[in-house]
Every structure is written in structure tokens, then in C-alpha cells.
MIBA-443168 format. One line per field, with one value per residue (C-alpha): residue number from 1; residue in one letter; z, y, x. Coordinates in nm, 2 decimals. Each point is the difference from the previous one (the first is absolute). Layout:
BEGIN
pos [NUM;...] $
code [A;...] $
c3 [Z;...] $
c2 [Y;...] $
c1 [X;...] $
//
This chain:
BEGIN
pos [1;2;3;4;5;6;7;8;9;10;11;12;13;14;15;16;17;18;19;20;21;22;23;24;25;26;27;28;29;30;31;32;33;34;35;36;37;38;39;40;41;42;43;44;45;46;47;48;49;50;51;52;53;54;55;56;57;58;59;60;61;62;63;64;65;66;67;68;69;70;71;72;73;74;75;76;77;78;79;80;81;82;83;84;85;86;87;88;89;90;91;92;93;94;95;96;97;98;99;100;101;102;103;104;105;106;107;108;109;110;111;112;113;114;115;116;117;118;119;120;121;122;123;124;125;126;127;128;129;130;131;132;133;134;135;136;137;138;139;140;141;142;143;144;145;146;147;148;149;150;151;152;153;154;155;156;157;158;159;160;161;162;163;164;165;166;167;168;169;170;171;172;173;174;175;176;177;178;179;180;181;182;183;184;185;186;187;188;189;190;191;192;193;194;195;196;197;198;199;200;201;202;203;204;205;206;207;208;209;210;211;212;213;214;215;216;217;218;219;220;221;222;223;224;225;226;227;228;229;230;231;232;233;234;235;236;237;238;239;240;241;242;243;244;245;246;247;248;249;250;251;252;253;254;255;256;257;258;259;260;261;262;263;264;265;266;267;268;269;270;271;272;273;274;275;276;277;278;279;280;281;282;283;284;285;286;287;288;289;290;291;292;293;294;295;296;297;298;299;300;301;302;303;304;305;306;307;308;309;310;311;312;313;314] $
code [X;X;X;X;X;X;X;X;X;X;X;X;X;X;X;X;X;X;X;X;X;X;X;X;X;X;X;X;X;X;X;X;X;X;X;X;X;X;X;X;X;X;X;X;X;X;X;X;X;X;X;X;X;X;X;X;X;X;X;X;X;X;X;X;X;X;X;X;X;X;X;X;X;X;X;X;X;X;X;X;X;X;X;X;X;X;X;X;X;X;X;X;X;X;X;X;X;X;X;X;X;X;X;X;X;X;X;X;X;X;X;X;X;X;X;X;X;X;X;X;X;X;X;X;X;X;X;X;X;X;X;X;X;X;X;X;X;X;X;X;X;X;X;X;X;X;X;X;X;X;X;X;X;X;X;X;X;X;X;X;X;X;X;X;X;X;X;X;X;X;X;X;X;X;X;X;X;X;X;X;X;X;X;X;X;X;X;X;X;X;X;X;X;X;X;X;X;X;X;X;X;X;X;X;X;X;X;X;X;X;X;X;X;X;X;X;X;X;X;X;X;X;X;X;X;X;X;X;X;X;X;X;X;X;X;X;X;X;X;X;X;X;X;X;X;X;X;X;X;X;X;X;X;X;X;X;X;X;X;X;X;X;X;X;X;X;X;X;X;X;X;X;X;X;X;X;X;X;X;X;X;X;X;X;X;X;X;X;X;X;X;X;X;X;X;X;X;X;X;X;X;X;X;X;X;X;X;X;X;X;X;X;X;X] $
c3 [0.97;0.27;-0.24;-0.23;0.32;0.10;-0.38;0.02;0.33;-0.18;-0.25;0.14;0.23;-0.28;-0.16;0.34;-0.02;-0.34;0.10;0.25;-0.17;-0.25;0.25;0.21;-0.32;-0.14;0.39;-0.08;-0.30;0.17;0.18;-0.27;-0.26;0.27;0.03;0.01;0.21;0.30;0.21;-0.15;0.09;0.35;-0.01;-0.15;0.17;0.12;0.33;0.26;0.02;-0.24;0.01;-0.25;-0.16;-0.29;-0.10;-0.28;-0.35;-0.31;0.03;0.31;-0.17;-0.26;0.34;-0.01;-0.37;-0.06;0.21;0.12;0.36;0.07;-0.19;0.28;0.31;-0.08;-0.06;0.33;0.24;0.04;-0.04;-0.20;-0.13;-0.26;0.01;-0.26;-0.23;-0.31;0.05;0.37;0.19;0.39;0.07;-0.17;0.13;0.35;-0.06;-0.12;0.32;0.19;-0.10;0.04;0.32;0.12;-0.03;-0.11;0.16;-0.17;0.15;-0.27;-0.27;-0.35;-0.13;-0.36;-0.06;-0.31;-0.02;-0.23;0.24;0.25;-0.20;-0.15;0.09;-0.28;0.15;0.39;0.08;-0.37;0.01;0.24;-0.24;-0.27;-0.15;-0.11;0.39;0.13;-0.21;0.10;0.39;0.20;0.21;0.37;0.24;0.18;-0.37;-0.05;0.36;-0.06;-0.38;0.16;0.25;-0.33;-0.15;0.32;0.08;-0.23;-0.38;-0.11;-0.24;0.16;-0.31;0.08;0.27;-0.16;-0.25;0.19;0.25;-0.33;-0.21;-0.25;-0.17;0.10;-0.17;-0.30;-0.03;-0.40;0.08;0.30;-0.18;-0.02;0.28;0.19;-0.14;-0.07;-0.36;0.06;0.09;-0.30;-0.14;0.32;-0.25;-0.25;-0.10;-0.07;-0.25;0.08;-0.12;0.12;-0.15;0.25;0.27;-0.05;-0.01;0.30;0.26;-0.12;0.09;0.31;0.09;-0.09;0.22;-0.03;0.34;0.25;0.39;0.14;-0.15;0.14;0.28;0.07;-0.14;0.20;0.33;-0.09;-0.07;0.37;0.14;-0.23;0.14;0.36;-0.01;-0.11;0.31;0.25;-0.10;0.02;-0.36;-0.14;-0.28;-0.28;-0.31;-0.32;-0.36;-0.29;-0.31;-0.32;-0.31;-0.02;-0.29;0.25;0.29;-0.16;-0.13;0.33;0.17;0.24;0.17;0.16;0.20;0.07;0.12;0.23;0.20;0.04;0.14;0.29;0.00;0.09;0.18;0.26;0.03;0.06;-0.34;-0.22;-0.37;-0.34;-0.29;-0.27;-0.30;-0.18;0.07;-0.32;-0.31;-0.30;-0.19;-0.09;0.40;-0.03;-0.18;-0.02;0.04;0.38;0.13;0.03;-0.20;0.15;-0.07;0.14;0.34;0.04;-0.04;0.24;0.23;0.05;0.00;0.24;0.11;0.15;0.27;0.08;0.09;0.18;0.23;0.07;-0.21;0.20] $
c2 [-0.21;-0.21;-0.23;0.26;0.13;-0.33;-0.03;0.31;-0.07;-0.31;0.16;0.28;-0.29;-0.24;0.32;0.12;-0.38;0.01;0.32;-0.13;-0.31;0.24;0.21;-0.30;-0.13;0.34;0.03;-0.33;0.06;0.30;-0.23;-0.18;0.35;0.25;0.11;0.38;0.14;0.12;-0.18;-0.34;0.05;0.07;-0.28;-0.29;0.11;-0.30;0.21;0.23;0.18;0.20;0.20;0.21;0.10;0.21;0.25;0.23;0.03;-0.14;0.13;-0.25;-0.27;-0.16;-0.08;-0.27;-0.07;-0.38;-0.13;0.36;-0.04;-0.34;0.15;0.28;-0.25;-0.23;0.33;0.14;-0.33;0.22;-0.08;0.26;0.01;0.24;0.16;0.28;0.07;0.18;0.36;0.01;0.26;0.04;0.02;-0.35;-0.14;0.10;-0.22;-0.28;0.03;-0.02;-0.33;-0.14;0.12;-0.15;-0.41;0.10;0.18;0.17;0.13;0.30;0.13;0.12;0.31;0.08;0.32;0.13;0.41;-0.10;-0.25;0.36;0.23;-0.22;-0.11;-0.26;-0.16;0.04;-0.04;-0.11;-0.29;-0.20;-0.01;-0.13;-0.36;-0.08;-0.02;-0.09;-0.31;-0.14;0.09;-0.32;0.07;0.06;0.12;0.25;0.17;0.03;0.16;0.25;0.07;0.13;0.20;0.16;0.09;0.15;0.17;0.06;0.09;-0.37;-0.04;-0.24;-0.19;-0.19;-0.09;-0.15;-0.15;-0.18;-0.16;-0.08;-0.14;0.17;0.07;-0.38;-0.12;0.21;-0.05;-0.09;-0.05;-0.29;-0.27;0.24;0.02;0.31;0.16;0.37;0.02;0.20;-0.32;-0.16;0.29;-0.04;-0.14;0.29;0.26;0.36;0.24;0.32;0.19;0.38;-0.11;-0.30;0.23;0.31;-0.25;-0.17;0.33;0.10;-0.33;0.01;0.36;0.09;0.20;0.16;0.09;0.15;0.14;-0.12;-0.35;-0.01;0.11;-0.30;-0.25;0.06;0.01;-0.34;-0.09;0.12;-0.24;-0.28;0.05;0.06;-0.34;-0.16;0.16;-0.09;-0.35;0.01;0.06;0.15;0.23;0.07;0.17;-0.01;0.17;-0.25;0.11;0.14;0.10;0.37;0.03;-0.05;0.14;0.31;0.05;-0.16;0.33;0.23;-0.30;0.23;0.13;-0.33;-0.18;0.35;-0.07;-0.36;0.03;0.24;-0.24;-0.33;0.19;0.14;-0.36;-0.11;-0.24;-0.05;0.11;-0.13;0.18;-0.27;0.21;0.10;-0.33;-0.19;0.23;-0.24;0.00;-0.35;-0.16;0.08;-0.23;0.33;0.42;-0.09;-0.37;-0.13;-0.31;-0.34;0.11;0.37;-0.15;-0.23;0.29;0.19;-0.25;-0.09;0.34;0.20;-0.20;-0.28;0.18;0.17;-0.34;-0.17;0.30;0.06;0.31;0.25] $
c1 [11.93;0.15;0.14;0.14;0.21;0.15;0.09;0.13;0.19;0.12;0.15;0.17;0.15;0.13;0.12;0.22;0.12;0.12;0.14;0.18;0.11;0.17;0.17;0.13;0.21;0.12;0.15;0.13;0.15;0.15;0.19;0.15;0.08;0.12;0.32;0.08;-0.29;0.16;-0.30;0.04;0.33;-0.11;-0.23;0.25;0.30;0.19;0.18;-0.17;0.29;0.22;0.35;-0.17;-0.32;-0.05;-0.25;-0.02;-0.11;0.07;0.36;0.07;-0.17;0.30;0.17;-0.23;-0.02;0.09;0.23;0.13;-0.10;0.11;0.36;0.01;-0.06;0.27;0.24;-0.13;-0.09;-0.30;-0.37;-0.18;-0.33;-0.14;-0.33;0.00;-0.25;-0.06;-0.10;-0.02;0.02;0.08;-0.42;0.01;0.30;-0.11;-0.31;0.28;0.21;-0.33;-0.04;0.36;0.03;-0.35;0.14;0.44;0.31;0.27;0.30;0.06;-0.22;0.17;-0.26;0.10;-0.11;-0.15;-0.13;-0.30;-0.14;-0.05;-0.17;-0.32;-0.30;0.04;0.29;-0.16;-0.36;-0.09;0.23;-0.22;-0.28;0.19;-0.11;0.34;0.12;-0.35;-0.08;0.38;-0.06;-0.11;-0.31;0.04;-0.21;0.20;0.14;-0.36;-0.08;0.29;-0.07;-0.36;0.20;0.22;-0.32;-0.13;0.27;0.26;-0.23;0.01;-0.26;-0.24;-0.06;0.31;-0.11;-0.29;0.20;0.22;-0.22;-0.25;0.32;-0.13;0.36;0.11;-0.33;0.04;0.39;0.06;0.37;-0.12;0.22;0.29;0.27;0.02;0.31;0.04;0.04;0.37;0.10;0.02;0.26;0.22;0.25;-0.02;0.23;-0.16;-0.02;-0.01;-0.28;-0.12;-0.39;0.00;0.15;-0.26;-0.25;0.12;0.02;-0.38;-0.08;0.10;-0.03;-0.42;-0.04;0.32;0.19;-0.23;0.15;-0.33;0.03;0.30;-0.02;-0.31;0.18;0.32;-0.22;-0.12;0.35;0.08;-0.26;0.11;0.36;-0.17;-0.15;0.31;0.21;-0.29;0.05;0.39;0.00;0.33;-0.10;0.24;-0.04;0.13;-0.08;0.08;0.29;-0.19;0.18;0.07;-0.22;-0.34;0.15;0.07;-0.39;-0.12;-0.23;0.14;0.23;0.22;-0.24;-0.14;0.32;0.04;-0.31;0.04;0.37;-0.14;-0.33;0.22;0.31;-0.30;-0.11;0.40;-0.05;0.28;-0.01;0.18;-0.06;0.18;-0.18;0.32;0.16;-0.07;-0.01;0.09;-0.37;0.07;-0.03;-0.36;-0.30;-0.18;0.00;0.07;0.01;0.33;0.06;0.16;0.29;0.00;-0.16;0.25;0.31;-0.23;-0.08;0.37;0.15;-0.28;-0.31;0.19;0.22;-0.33;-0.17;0.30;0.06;-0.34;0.00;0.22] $
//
């Protein structure tokens, strides 16, 4: 019986090594595929400090699509680093800034606001447990001691915490070989169609849960501490809602009433608000129902969002 256990303890011990062996080169490989998670970009940043960072969803992210960003610093003499992701709401973006703050600085923060991102768990607490983010994140201790506090806390499911300190998703990754690039990307040079089927199916996408005052009304408070951790760390806040062709606007849920209670949310915080959504309608400056194309962020970026970054956004 004594033998069987050392065997035993053997095995399980060459089995952990293995393990480990495995997980030491898919966080290698990491290293050498990322590029759009917004904590690689953290991790790999070249300065410490930035003019601008920005967070958002997948709305914010075609300002880095390409050679997008590096276009916008040498219009602006400004260094800006982009750390939206796709689907994330302010619960998840707080967990981003978290981490750029920890080791980074940044004079002014560009929030692009979308309403889906505030009414859904899916787009909130859910977004932390899924593999497509996980299995691109790099490990770090203190993302791991504050994705534990998320599930304590704040109804992260605690299965990603266990995923992410296991590298489960990392490990299990099919796509390890593949760069990290958001698969918009690769229509950033695409002219759209419109279609009212891709649009339908676009807004039920986003909306499941349809539009909820008590989802809101969570989200924006985790929005408020977001946006009170920025200002505690001389942070200035500025936010901004993206152009989207009439066609989605128009079937977009309850927006009105949405846009109402974020202008009184940011005007009691003193933070400056630009709704471009009307600002680009032609259908064919998008790659999609909603993401403008390279040529509709370029008009846009020229026209509105650069005087918003040179004067600080006032």
C-alpha cells in the first residue's frame, strides 16, 4: 500500500508538471498572438503615461483597427491608447481601468457609451467568465486577487475565477496560432448594405434582456464608481456615444429615455457629454448594421472626435 501511494503521489506530480509545462507556453504564446485584449495592451504598453485612454465596447474599438490609432496620434501629437473590448459594459470596464491605473497614468479618459452595455447581465458580470477574453488575458496575480474580489462582491461567477488562474481557456484555445484581432476588423475596409434582417437581428442581440430601470439603474452606479475612480486619480472623464446609421438607431430600445438619464447622470458628476449618434447617416460608411467603416471613422474622427481630444474635451 505504501508503494501504491508514492506511485500515486508520483503521478499526480508528473501530471501537475505537464500541466504546468502546457500552461507556461500557451502564456507564452500569448505573448507573441495578442493584440486587442485591453490587458495585453496594459501589459505591453511601451509608455506609462498617456494623453488618452479609451474604454468602451466594440463601438470604440475601430479607433484602433489597423493603423487607426497611430493615424489619430500623429493628427493630435497626442498619445492614446485603446483598451475597448467587445461587449463590455461599465462593470467590466471598471475591472479594465482597475488594472491600467495599478502600473499607467492618463491624463483624460474617452468613455464611449453604448445603452445595451447598461441594461444586461450578459454584457456586465457574464463578460468576465467569457473564454474568448479569458484565454487572451495574460496571467497576473493582482487581476486574479481582484477577479476573486468581483466574484465576492459584485455576482461574478466564480468559475472564472477558476478558469483563469487554471488557464483553462488559454490551454484549450483552438484559435492559439491565430492573432488576437476582433473579427470586425477584417471588414474595417468594407462598405455596407443595408439590411432591416441584419438590424432586427442585431438589437435582439444585444438587447436579451430587453431594457430594464433596475439594470440600469446598477449598471449606471457602477458607471459612477468607474468615473469616481478616474477623478480620484486626476482622471478627466469624457463621454461620447458613437454615429450609427438611422436605420439601427431608430429600432435601438427606449434610447430616448436612456440618453435622458445619462445627461443628468454625467452633468451631476460635472462630465462632459457628446452624443455624435446622428452625425454619420450614409449606410455605406459602415462595415456593418452599426460599426463605422475606415472611411466613416475617418470623416468622423476629423470633423468631431478630434477637437474633442486636442481641447481636452470641453
Amino acid at each position: 500500500m505504501k508503494h501504491l501511494g508514492k506511485s500515486a503521489l508520483l503521478f499526480i506530480a508528473i501530471g501537475l508538471a505537464l500541466y504546468a509545462g502546457v500552461y507556461y507556453g500557451a502564456e507564452q504564446l500569448l505573448v507573441h498572438t495578442g493584440r486587442s485584449n485591453p490587458f495585453f495592451k496594459i501589459a505591453t504598453a511601451q509608455d506609462s503615461t498617456f494623453d488618452w485612454v479609451i474604454l468602451g465596447a466594440s463601438h470604440a474599438m475601430p479607433l484602433d483597427f489597423s493603423d487607426f490609432n497611430a493615424q489619430m496620434e500623429r493628427e493630435t501629437q497626442l498619445k492614446i491608447l485603446n483598451l475597448a473590448a467587445p461587449g463590455a459594459g461599465p462593470l467590466y470596464n471598471r475591472f479594465v481601468l482597475e488594472q491600467f491605473l495599478r502600473t499607467r497614468r492618463a491624463r483624460n479618459l474617452l468613455y464611449v457609451v453604448d445603452s445595451f452595455a447598461f441594461y444586461s447581465r450578459t454584457w456586465n458580470e457574464e463578460r468576465f467568465a467569457d473564454a474568448k477574453l479569458l484565454r487572451r488575458t495574460p496571467f497576473d496575480p493582482a487581476i486574479a486577487r481582484r477577479l476573486w474580489d468581483y466574484a465576492r462582491h459584485e455576482g461574478v461567477d466564480g468559475r472564472a475565477v477558476l478558469d483563469y488562474v487554471s488557464g483553462f481557456s488559454k490551454i484549450n484555445n483552438r484559435e492559439r496560432f491565430q492573432r488576437d484581432v476582433w473579427e470586425g476588423e477584417a471588414q474595417f475596409e468594407r462598405a455596407y448594405r443595408p439590411s432591416s434582417s441584419a438590424v432586427k437581428k442585431r438589437i435582439d442581440y444585444l438587447f436579451p434582456d430587453k431594457t430594464s430601470p433596475a439594470a440600469l439603474s446598477r449598471y449606471l452606479d457602477a458607471f459612477s464608481s468607474l468615473i469616481a475612480l478616474a477623478q480620484k486619480e486626476g482622471v478627466n472623464v469624457v463621454v461620447i456615444k458613437m454615429p450609427v446609421p438611422p436605420q439601427f438607431y431608430s429600432q435601438l430600445k427606449d434610447e430616448a429615455g436612456f440618453d435622458d438619464a445619462l445627461s443628468r447622470f454625467l452633468a451631476a458628476r460635472g462630465v462632459p457629454f457628446h452624443d455624435f449618434s446622428a452625425e454619420t447617416s450614409e449606410p455605406s460608411l459602415y462595415f456593418d448594421t452599426d460599426h463605422l467603416s475606415r472611411a466613416g471613422l475617418t470623416g468622423f474622427f476629423m470633423r468631431d472626435l478630434k477637437p474633442v481630444f486636442v481641447s481636452g474635451g470641453c
